[in-house]
VEXVO-33516 format. One record per atom (N, C-alpha, C): z, x, y; residue in three letters. Coordinates in steps of 0.2 Angstrom, whole numbers, plus 5000, padded with zeros to 4 digits. Atoms other than C-alpha are relative to their C-alpha. Example, Ala and Ser with C-alpha at 12.3 -4.5 7.8 and 13.67 -1.06 7.14 Angstrom:
% residues 2
500050044994Ala;503950624978Ala;500050045006Ala;499949964994Ser;503650684995Ser;500349965005Ser;
% end
This chain:
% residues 192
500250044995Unk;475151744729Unk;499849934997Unk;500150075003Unk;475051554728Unk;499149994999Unk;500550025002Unk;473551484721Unk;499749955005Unk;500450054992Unk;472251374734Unk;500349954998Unk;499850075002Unk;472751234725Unk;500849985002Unk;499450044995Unk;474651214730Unk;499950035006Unk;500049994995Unk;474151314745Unk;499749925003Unk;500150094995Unk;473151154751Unk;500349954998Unk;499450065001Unk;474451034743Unk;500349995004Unk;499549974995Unk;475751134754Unk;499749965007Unk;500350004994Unk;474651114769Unk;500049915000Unk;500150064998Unk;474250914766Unk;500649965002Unk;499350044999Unk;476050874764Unk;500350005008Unk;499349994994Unk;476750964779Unk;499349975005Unk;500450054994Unk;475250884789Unk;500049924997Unk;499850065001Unk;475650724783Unk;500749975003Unk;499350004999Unk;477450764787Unk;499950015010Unk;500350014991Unk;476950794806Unk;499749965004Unk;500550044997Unk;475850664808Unk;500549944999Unk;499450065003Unk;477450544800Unk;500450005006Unk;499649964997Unk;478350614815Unk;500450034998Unk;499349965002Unk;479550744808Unk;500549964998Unk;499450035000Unk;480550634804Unk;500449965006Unk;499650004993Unk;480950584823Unk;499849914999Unk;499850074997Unk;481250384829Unk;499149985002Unk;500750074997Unk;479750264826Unk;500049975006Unk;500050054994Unk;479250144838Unk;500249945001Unk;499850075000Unk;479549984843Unk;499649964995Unk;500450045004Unk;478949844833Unk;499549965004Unk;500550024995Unk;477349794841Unk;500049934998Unk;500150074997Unk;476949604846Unk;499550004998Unk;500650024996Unk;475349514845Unk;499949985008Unk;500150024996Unk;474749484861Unk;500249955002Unk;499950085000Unk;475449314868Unk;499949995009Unk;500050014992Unk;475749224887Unk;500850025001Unk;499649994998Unk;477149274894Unk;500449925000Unk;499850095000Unk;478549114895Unk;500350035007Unk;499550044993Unk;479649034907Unk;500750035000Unk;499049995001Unk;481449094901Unk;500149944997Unk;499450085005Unk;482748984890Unk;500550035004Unk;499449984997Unk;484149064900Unk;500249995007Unk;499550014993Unk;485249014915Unk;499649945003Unk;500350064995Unk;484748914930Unk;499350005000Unk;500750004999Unk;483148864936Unk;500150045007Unk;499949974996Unk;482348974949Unk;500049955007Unk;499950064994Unk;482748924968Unk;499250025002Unk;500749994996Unk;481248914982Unk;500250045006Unk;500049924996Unk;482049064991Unk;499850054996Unk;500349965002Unk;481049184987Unk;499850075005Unk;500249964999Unk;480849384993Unk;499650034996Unk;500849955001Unk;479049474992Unk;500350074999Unk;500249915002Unk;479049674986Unk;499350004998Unk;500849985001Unk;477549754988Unk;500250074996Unk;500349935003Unk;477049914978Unk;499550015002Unk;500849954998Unk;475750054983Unk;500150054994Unk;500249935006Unk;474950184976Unk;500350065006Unk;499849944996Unk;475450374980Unk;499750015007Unk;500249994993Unk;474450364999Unk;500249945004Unk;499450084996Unk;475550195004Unk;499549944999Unk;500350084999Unk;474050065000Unk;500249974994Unk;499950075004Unk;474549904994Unk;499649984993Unk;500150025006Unk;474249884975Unk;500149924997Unk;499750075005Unk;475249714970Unk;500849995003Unk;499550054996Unk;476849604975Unk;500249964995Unk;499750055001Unk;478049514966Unk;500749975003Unk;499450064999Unk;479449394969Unk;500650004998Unk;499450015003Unk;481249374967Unk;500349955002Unk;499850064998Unk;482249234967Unk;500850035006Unk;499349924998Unk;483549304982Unk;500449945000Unk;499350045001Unk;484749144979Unk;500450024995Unk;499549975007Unk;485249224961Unk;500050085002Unk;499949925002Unk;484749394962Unk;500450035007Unk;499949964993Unk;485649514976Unk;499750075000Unk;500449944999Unk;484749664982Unk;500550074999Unk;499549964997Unk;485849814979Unk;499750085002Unk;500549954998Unk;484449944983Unk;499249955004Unk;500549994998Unk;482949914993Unk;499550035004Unk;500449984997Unk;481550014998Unk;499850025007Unk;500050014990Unk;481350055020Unk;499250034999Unk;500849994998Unk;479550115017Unk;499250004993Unk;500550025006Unk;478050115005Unk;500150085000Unk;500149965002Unk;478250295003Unk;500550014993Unk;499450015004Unk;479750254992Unk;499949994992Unk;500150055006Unk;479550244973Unk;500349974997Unk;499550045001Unk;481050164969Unk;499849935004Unk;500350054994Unk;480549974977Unk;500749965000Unk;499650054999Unk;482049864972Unk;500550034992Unk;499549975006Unk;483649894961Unk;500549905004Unk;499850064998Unk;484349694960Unk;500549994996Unk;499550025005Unk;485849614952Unk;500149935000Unk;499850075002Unk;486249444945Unk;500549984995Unk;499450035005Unk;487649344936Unk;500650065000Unk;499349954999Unk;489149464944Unk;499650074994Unk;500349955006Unk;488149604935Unk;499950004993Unk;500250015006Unk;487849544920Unk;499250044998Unk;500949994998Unk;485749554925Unk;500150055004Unk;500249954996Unk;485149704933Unk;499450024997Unk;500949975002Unk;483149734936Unk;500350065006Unk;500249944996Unk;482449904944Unk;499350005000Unk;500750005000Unk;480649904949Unk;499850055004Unk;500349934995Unk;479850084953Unk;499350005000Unk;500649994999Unk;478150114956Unk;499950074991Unk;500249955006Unk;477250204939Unk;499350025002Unk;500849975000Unk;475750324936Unk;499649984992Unk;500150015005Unk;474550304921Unk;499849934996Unk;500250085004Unk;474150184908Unk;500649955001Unk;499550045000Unk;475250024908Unk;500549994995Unk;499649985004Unk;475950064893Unk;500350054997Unk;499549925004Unk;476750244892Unk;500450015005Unk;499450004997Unk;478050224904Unk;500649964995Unk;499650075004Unk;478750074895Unk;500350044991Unk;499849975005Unk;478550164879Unk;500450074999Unk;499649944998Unk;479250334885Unk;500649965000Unk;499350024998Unk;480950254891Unk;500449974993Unk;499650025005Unk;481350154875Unk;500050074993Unk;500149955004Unk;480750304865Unk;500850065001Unk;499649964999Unk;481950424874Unk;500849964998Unk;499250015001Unk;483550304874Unk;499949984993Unk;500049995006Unk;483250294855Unk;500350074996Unk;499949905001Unk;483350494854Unk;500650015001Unk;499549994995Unk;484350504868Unk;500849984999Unk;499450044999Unk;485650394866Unk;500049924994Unk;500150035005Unk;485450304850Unk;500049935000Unk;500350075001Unk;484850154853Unk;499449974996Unk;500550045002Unk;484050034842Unk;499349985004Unk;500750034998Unk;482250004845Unk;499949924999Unk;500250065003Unk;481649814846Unk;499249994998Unk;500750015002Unk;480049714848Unk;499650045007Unk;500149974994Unk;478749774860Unk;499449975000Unk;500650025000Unk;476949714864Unk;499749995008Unk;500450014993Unk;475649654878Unk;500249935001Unk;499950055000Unk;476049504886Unk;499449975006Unk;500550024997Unk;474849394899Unk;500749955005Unk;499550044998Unk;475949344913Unk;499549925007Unk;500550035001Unk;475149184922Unk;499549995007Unk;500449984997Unk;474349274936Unk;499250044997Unk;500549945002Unk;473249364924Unk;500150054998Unk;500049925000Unk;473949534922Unk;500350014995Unk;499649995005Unk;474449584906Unk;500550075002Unk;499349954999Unk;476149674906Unk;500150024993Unk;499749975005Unk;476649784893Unk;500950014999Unk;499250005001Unk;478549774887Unk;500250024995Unk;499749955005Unk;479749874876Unk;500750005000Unk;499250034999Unk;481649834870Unk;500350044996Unk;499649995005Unk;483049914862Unk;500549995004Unk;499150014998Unk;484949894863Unk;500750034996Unk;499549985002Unk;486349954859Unk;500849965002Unk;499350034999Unk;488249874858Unk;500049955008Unk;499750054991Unk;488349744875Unk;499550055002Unk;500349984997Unk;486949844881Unk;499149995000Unk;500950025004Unk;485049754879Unk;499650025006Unk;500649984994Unk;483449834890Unk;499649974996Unk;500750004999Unk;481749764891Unk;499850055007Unk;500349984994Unk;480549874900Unk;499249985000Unk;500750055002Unk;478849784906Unk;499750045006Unk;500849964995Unk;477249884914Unk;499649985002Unk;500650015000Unk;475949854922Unk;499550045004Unk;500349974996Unk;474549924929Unk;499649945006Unk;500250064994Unk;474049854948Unk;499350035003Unk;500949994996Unk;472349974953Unk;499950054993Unk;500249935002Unk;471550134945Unk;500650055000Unk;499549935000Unk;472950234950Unk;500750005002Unk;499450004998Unk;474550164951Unk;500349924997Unk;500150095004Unk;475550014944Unk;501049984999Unk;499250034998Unk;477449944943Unk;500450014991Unk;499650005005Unk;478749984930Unk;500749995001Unk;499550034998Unk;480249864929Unk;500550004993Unk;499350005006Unk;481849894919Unk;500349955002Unk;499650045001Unk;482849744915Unk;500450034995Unk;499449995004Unk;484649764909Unk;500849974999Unk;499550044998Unk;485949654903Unk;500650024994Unk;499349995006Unk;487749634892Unk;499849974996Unk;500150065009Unk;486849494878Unk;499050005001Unk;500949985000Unk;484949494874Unk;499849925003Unk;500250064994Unk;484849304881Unk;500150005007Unk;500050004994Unk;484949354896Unk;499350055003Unk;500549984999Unk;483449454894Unk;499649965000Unk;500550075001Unk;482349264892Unk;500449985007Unk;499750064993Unk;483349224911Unk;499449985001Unk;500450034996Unk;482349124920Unk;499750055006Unk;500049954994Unk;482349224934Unk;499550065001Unk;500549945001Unk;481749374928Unk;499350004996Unk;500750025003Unk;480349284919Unk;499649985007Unk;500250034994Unk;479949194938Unk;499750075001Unk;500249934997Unk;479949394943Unk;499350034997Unk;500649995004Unk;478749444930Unk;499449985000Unk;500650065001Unk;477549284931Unk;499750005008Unk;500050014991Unk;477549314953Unk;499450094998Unk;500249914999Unk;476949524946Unk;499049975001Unk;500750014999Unk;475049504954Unk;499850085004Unk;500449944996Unk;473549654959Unk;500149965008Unk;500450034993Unk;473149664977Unk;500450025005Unk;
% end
């Protein structure tokens, strides 16, 4: 029989080794805090603009953002508040595609779930990830990896107690991840 002594060696290691995760896909590389920007890519946004509302799971109105509908085209839209899917958008001949669903939970494990999975899943690089302050107030959470011609940010937020907005952006080059556009979309994300 082993002695206590590598027994509890044995035991710190493989609890050190589990707490390391198995060996499994770290996280993203966390940000400080910052303001969210404007974009460095593409056009500026137009002044046509369509509203999305998001609810919580009993249809009341949580928060509302904006899309620019001169660039982006809608190729899903929503027909009721019971819908968790709210908008599925495209721009630049499909270069750019956002998805905006309704999330549960904190504002940040959705975000972190999905880049977590396509890391697993589907071998995707991890990026940066952090809080941002978009300039209504609402700190959004965001999370990035990519792979080959294939760059995601995902950005979170929470809009009440019990419900909150989780937006996939996804393009063919990571500058099209700073569009203008999709930062306009972001910076429009308000409670209420």
């Amino acid at each position: 029989m082993p002695s206590k002594t590598i027994l509890s060696w044995w035991l710190a290691a493989s609890a050190l080794w589990v707490l390391a995760g198995c060996g499994a896909v770290s996280g993203p590389e966390e940000q400080p805090k910052s303001a969210l920007g404007t974009g460095s890519y593409g056009t500026d946004v137009s002044s046509q603009v369509t509203q999305v509302t998001v609810t919580d799971s009993l249809g009341k109105t949580v928060g509302h953002f904006e899309y620019d509908s001169q660039q982006f085209t809608p190729l899903y839209q929503a027909s009721d508040a019971s819908d968790g899917l709210r908008v599925i958008l495209s721009a630049e001949s499909g270069a750019l595609q956002v998805t905006a669903a309704k999330s549960l939970g904190r504002a940040d494990t959705a975000c972190r779930y999905q880049v977590a999975l396509l890391a697993r899943d589907q071998d995707f690089e991890l990026g940066l990830a952090g809080w941002k302050t978009n300039p209504q107030g609402l700190d959004v959470y965001w999370a990035s990896a990519n792979r080959t011609d294939d760059y995601r940010a995902f950005y979170c937020a929470l809009l009440s107690d019990t419900a909150g907005v989780a937006i996939q952006a996804q393009a063919t080059d990571a500058q099209r991840l700073e569009a203008k556009i999709l930062m306009a979309l972001l910076g429009s994300l308000t409670k209420g």
